[in-house]
VOPAGU-2260 file (C-alpha; in pm, 1 decimal, decimal comma):
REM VOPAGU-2260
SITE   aa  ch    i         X         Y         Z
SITE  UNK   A    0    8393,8   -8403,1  -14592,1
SITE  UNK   A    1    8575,9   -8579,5  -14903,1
SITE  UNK   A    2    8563,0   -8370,2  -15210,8
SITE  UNK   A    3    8424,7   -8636,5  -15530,2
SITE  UNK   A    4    8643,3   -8729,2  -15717,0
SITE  UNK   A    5    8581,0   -8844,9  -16118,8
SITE  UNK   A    6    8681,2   -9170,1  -16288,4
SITE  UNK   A    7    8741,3   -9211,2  -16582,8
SITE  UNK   A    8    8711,4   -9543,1  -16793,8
SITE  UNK   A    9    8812,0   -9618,7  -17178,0
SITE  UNK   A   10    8607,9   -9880,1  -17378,5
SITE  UNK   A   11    8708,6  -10036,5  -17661,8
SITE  UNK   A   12    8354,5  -10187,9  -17800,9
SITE  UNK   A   13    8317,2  -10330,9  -18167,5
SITE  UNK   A   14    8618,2  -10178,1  -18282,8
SITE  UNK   A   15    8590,4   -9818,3  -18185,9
SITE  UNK   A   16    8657,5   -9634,3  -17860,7
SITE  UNK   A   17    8466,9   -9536,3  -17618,2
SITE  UNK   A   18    8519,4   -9245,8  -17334,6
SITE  UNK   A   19    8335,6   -9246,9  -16994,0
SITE  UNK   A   20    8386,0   -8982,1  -16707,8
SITE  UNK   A   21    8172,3   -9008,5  -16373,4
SITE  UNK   A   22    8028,0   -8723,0  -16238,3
SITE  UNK   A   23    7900,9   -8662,7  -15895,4
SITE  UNK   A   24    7528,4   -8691,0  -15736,3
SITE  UNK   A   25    7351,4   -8326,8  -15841,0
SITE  UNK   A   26    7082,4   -8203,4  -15601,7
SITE  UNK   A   27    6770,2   -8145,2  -15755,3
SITE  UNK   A   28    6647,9   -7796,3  -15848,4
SITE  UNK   A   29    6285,0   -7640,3  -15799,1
SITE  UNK   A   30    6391,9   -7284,8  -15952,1
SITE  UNK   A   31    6571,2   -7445,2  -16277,3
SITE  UNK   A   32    6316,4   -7725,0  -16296,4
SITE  UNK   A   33    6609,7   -8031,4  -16269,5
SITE  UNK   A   34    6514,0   -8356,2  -16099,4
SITE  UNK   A   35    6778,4   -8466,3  -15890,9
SITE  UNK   A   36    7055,2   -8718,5  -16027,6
SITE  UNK   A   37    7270,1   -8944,9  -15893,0
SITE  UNK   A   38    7595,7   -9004,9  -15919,2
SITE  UNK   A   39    7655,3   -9121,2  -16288,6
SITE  UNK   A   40    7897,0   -9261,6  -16559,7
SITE  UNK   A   41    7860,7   -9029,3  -16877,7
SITE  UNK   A   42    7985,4   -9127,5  -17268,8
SITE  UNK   A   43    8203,8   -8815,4  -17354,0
SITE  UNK   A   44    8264,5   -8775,7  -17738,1
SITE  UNK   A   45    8298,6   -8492,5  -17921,0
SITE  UNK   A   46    8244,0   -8168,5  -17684,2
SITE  UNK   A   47    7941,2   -8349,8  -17575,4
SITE  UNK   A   48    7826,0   -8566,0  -17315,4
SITE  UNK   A   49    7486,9   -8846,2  -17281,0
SITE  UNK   A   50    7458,2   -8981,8  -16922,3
SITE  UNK   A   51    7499,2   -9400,8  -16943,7
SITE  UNK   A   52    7437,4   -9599,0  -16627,4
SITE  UNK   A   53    7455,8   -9498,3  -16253,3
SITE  UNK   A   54    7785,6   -9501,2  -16102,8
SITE  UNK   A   55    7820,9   -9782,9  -15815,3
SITE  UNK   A   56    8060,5   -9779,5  -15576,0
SITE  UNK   A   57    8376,7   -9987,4  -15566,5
SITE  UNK   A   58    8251,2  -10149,1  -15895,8
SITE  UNK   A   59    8503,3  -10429,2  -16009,0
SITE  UNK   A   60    8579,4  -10275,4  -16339,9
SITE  UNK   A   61    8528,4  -10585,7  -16497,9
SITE  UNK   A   62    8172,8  -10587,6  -16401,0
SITE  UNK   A   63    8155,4  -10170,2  -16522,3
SITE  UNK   A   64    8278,2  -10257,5  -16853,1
SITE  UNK   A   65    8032,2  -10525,0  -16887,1
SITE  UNK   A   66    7749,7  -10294,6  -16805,7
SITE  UNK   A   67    7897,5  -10024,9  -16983,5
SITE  UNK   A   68    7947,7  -10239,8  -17333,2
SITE  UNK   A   69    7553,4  -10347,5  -17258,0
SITE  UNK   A   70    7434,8   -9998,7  -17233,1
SITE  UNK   A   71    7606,1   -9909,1  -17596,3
SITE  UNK   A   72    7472,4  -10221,3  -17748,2
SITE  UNK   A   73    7113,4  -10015,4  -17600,5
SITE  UNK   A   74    7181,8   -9682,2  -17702,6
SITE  UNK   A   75    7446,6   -9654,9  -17958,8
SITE  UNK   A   76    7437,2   -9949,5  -18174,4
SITE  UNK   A   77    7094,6  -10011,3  -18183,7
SITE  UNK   A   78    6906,2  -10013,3  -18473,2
SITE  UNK   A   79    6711,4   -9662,1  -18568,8
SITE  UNK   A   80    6453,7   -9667,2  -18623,6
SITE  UNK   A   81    6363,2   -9972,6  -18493,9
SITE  UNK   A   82    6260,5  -10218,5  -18803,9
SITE  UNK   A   83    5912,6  -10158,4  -18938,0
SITE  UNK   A   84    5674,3  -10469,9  -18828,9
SITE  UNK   A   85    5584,7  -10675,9  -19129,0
SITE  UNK   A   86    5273,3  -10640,7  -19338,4
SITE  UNK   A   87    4933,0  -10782,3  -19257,5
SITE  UNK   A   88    4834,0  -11020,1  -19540,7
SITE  UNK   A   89    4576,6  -10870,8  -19743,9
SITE  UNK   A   90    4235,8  -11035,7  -19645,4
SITE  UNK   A   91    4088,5  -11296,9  -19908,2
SITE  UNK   A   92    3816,5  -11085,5  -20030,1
SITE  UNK   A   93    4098,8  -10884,9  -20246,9
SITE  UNK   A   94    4289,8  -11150,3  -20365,4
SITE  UNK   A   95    4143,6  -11363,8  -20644,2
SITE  UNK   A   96    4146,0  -11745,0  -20594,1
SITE  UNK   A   97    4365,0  -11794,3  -20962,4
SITE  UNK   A   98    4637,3  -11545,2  -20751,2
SITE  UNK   A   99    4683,0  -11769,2  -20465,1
SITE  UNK   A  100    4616,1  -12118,0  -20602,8
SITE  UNK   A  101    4285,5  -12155,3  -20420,1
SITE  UNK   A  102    3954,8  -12233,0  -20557,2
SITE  UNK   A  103    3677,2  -12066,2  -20486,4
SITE  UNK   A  104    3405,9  -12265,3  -20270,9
């Protein structure tokens, strides 16, 4: 049996750079409570790492930069928290008609 082997991929992604290790399928344990995962690309930064997409196999890295730039558009650069919806507009009954131009019927 062939022992997995990691990849590792660099991004550079609206100026800044970006590090991505694959890691192997993991087997999902009852005892430990962890659902099984498959194989998967993972942003390394800082000690830590957040898993990204699923890892596909023989991938043109062309296409696996592509998806990998989406998923940090997703997760990294998005906005947060997302932007509050506007207002309702006050119904008419608080406004006065001299505030909004309107005359009263």
């Amino acid at each position: 049996m062939a022992k997995y082997q990691n990849q590792q991929r660099r991004l550079a992604h609206r100026g800044r750079r970006f590090h991505f290790i694959s890691y192997e399928a993991q087997d999902a344990d009852l005892k430990k409570k962890i659902l099984a995962m498959p194989a998967t690309w993972y942003l390394e930064s800082s000690g830590n790492r957040w898993p990204a997409i699923p890892q596909v196999p023989e991938q043109p890295e062309a296409e696996l930069d592509v998806q990998l730039a989406a998923w940090l558009e997703a997760y990294v650069f998005a906005a947060w928290p997302p932007p509050a919806p506007p207002p309702e507009p006050l119904p008419q009954r608080f406004l006065r008609p001299e505030w909004i131009g309107v005359t009263p019927n």
